[in-house]
N, C-alpha and C positions, 0 to 999 in steps of 0.2 A: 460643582460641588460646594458645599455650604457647610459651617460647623454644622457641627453634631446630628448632621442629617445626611441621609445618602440618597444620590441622585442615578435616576434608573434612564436610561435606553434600550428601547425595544426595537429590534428590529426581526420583521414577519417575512418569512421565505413559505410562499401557496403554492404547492405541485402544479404544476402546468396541465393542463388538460384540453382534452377534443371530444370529437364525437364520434363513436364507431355507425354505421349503418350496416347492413347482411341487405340484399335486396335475391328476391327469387325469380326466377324465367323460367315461365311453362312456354314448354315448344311441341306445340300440336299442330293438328291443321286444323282444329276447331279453332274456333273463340269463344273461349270460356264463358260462362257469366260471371258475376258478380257470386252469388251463391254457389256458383259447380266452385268455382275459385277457392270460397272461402270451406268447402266439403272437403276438399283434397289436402288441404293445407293443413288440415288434423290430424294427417299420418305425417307428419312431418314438425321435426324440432330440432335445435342448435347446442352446441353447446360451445361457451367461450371463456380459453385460460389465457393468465397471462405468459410473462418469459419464464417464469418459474414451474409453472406447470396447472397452477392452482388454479378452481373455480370462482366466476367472479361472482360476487354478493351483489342484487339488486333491488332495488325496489320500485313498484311503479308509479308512474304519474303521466297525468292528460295522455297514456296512450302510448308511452313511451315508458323504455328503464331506466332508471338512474344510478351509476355506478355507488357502490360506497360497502367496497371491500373486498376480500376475498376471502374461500372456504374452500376445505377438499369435498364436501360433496357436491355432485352435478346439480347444475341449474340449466333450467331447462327453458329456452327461447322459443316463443310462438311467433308465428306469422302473424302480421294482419293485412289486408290489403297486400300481400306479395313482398314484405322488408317487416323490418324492427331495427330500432334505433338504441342503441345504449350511448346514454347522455354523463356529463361529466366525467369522464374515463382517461385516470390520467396518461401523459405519453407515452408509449413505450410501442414494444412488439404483443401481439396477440394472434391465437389460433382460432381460429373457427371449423366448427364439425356439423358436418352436415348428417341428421338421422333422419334414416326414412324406412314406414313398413310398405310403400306402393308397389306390387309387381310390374306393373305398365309402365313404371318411368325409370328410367337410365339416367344418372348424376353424370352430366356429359364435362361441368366442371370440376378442376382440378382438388384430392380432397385430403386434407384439408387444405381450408384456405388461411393465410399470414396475411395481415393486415401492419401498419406500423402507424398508432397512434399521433398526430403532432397538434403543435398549443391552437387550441382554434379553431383549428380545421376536423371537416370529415372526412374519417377512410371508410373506404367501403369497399367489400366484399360482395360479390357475386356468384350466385350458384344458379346451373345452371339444368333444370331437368328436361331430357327429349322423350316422347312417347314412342313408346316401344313401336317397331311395327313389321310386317311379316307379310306372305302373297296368299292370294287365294285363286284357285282354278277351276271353273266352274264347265264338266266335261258333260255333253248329252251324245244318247247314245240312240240311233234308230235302227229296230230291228224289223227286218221284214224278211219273210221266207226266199224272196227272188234277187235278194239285196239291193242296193240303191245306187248308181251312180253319182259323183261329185256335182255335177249337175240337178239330179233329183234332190240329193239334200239341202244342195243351197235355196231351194226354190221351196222348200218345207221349212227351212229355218225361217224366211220370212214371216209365216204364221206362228212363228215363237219368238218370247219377250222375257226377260226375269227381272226382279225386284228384290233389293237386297237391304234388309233393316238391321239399325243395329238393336243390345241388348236394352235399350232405352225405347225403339219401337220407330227412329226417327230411319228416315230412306237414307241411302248415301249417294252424295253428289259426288261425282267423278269427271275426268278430264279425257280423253281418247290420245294416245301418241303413241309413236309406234306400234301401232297394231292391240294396246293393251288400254283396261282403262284405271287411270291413276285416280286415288284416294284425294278429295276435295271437300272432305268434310259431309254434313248430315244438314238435312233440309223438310220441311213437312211434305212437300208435296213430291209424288212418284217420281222414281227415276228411271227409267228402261235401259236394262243391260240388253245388247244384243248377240248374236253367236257370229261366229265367224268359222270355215271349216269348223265346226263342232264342239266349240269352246268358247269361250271368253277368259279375261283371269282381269286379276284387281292387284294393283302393284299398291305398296306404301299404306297398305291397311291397318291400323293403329289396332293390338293386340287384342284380344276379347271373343266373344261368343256373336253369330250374325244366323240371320234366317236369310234362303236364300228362297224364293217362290217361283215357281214358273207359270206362266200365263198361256195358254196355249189356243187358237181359233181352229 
């Protein structure tokens, strides 16, 4: 301090901040592409308060949110590529909400999700969606006036085959175990279901509409 003059000290205290990430996991037995990926990912958005309750204010950049505030109305997080990132977010606790309008997928992770922000570092959050799925039983029946012995039908099923597409048009590939054939995803080229006593069935078949064909010599 000096006459007649006043002598200042500043001293700056910065909120501490990290980076939150949300990252998403489709569990199919397909592999998605790049495109089916980013199709699905349209019904689906986030929503993230802090320990108070409140909506955070974003804005974005290169691809990414940037924290810088909070509001009571919902803001709404998109995927890209399967995650989003909110950048500068200072420490604390936060919630994450996972929305979704898909019939077919089941949020197998926990909802919501708590995340706990610290200086630096990234928390992340995981959601996690399974394809729905369900069995199908494919029964044939032969009718002849004198009817058929166990014998004669297995020897007639041999001259029968079926092909099973899904709503998209693609065959489904399948696995054989115990006596059943399990769901392995869709493939362009035919796939031949066979009978067995007078049926077949398809275990672990991911929800939807399918055409089933029978090929018969």
């Amino acid at each position: 301090v000096v006459k007649n003059q006043t002598a200042t000290a500043t001293f700056v205290n910065e909120r501490d901040t990290g980076t939150g990430k949300v990252i998403k996991v489709w569990k199919q037995f397909d592999t998605m592409t790049a495109a089916e990926q980013a199709e699905i990912e349209k019904n689906v958005y986030f929503t993230v308060t802090d320990s108070n309750g409140a909506y955070l204010k974003v804005k974005e950049s290169n691809g990414s949110y940037i924290y810088c505030g909070t509001q009571k109305t919902k803001t709404k997080f998109a995927l890209k590529n399967g995650a989003f990132v909110i950048a500068e977010l200072p420490t604390g606790e936060y919630t994450v909400t996972e929305f979704s309008t898909l019939s077919d997928y089941t949020i197998k992770s926990e909802k919501p999700v708590k995340i706990t922000v610290v200086k630096n570092q990234t928390a992340t959050a995981t959601f996690v969606n399974e394809r729905d799925t369900g069995n199908a039983s494919i029964i044939k029946k032969w009718t002849n006036p004198n009817g058929l012995t166990t014998a004669q039908k297995a020897e007639l099923e041999k001259n029968v085959y079926f092909t099973v597409k899904n709503a998209d048009g693609a065959y489904l590939k399948a696995v054989s175990k115990n006596g059943k054939y399990v769901y392995n995803g869709s493939q362009t080229a035919e796939a031949r279901f066979m009978l067995t006593n007078g049926k077949f069935e398809l275990t672990e078949l991911p929800t939807g509409k399918y055409t089933i064909t029978e090929i018969n010599n």
